[in-house]
N, C-alpha and C positions, 0 to 999 in steps of 0.2 A: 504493500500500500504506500503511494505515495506523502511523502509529509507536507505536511503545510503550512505556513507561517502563523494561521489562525491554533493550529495542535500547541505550540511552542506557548501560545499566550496564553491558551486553556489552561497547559501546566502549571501555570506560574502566578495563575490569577490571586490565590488566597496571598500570595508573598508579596503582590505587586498591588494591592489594593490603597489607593491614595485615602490619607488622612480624612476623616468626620467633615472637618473643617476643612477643605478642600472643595470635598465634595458639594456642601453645602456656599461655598462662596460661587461656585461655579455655576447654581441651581439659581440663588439671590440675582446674578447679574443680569440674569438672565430674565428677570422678574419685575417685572416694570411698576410693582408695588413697594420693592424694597428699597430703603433707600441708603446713603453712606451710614447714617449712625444705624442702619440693622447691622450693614456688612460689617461694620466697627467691629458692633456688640458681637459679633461671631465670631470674628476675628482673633479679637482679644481676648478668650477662652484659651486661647495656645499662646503661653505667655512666649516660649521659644522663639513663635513664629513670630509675631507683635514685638518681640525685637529686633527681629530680624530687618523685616520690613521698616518699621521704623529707620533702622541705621542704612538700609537701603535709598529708602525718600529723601535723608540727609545726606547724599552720598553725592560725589559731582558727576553721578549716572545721572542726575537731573539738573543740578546748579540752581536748588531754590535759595529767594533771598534771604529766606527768614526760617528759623527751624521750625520742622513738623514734628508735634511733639502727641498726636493721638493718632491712632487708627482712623479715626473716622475725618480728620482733615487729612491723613496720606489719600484718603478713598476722593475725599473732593477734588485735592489739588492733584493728583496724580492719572485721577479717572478710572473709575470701578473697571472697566475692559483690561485698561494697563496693571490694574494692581491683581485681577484675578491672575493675569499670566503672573506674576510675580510671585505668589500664594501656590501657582502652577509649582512654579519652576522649583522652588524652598519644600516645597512638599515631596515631588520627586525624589531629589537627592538625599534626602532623608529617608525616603523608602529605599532607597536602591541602593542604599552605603551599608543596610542591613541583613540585605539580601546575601548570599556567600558565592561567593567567586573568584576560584585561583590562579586563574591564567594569570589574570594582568593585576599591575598593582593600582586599586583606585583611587591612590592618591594624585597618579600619572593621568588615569582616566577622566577625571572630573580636570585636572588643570586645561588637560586641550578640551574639553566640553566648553570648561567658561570662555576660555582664550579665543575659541570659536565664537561663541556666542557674543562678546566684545567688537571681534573683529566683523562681525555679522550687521551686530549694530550698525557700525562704522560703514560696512560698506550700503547698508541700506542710506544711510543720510548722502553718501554721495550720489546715489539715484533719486535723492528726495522725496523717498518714504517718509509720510507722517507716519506718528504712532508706532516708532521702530521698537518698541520693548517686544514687541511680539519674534522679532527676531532673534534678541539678546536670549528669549526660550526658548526658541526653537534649534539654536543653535548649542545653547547648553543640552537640550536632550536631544541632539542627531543621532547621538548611537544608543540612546539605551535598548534597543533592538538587541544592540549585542551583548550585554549585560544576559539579557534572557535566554539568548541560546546561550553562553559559557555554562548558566547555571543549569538549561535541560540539555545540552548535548556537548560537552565540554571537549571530549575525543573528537568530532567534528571540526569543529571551531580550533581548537588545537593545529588540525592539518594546513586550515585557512593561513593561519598566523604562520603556518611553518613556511607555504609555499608564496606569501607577502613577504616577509620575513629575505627569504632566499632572493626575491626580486622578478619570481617567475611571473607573478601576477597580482594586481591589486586585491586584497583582502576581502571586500565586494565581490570581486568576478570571482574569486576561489569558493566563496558562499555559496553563489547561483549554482554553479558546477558540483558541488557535493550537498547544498539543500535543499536547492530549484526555487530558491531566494536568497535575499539579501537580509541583512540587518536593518537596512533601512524599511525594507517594507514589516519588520518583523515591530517597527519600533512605532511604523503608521497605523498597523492592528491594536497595538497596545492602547496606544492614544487614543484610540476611535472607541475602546473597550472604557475607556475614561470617561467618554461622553466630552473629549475637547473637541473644540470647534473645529469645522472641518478643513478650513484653509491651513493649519498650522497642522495638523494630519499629515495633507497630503505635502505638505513643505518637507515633512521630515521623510514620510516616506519615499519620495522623489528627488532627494539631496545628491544621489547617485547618477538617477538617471531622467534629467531633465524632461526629456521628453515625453515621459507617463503621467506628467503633472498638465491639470486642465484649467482649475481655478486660482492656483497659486505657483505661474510659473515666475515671476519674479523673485519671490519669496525664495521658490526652492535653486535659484541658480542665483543667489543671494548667497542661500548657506553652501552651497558646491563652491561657490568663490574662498566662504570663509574657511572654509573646510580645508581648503589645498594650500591657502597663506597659513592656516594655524600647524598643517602636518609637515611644511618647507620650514618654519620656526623652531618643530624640533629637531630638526636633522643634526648634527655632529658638525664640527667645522671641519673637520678634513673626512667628509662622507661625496663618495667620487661618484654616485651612481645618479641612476636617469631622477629630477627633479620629478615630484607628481605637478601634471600639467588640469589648468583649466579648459574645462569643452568649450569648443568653439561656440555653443550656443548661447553659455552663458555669456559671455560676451557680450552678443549680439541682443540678447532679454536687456539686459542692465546698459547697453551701452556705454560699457565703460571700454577699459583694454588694461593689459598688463601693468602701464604706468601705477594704476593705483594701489598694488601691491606692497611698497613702499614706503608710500605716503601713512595707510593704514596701519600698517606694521608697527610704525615710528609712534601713529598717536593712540597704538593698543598698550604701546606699555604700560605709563600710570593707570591708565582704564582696569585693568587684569588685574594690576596687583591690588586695586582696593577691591574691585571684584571678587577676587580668589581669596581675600582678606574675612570676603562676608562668609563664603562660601566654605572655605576651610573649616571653620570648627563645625558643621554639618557631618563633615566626611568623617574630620577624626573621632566624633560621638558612636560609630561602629563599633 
């Protein structure tokens, strides 16, 4: 019988189930009764979280003039859409730092997640997306796909890494070839199993392969750009082999070109490290 990306997320559903208060902000925004001081009051049940966000709203991810110092003015000034992905994103990582998986170590994994999702930001504003938080998420969870197969098919996933690793082939294609998927589509099942909204779904599941994306091809050749700048950042300085290159399509969506590789790199840094600042003690609470 063949497998399916849907079987893998079956597995894993009771492990992978996001937080009360996730679920529930998700439900609110959606709610055209609720308003900031509900989502507040919800909010602020997870004292964790209600810091988290907090020190996020204050953070120069936004550059407000003045501190936000409640829940329910981050929901005003920040925008219940923006701050649910937020609650998204913080919720996540927190499920998935407790999940077990030994391949890779996730303290590696979650840095290029954020680094990703920084640099995702970044290149959304130079296409002049409003409302770029949606990518800073989506770009943080591009791979938990793969988080889910390590933990149901480890031995698989194993050969992947072995035959990436060697340089015979992208980690993606060695997927398709021993799963009859990717991680990425494994990571669009999950999300859609979440009840997130469907353009940042199909963002993440189309980070690979542009061209399967219908509503959100910006988006996903967004994070295929951030994704190829954040895996060229980690490469070694004396590493001689083929750079991983961007599709010509993305390109062509975003009309940008190679130039802005650079540019973003340079103004990822402070970005990352207060980013990976929030985002750190999440990881090490595993």
């Amino acid at each position: 019988m063949t497998m399916q990306a849907t079987d893998l997320v079956k597995g894993i559903a009771k492990l992978a189930s996001l937080p009360e208060v996730c679920i529930r902000v998700n439900e609110m925004v959606d709610d055209p009764r609720s308003s900031a001081a509900d989502i507040g009051k919800v909010i602020s049940h997870d004292t964790a979280l209600t810091a988290q966000l907090l020190r996020m709203a204050n953070s120069s991810f936004y550059n407000f003039p003045s501190k936000i110092s409640t829940i329910s003015r981050a929901v005003t000034v920040v925008g219940e859409r923006e701050l649910r992905y937020l609650v998204l994103a913080l919720s996540a990582v927190r499920t998935f730092s407790q999940i077990p998986v030994d391949l890779i170590n996730m303290a590696s994994f979650w840095r290029h997640s954020v680094y990703c999702g920084v640099v995702a930001r970044l290149v959304a504003t130079q296409c002049h997306v409003l409302h770029s938080e949606r990518l800073f998420v989506a770009g943080l969870l591009h791979d938990v796909g793969m988080l889910v197969m390590m933990n149901r098919e480890p031995a698989l996933v194993k050969q992947a890494l072995a035959a990436s690793e060697s340089g015979e082939k992208e980690q993606h294609q060695a997927e398709i070839e021993l799963f009859g998927f990717d991680h990425a589509e494994v990571g669009g099942v999950l999300m859609r199993q979440w009840n997130i909204p469907e353009a940042l779904c199909e963002t993440v599941a189309c980070h690979h392969d542009i061209s399967k994306a219908e509503d959100a091809r910006l988006d996903a050749a967004i994070i295929h750009i951030a994704n190829v700048i954040a895996s060229r950042a980690e490469l070694d300085a004396d590493y001689e082999g083929p750079l991983p290159q961007v599709d010509s399509q993305a390109w062509e969506i975003t009309s940008l070109n190679e130039d802005v590789m650079d540019v973003v790199a340079d103004d990822a840094i402070p970005m990352f490290a207060e980013s990976w600042a929030m985002i750190q003690p999440i990881v090490r609470q595993a």
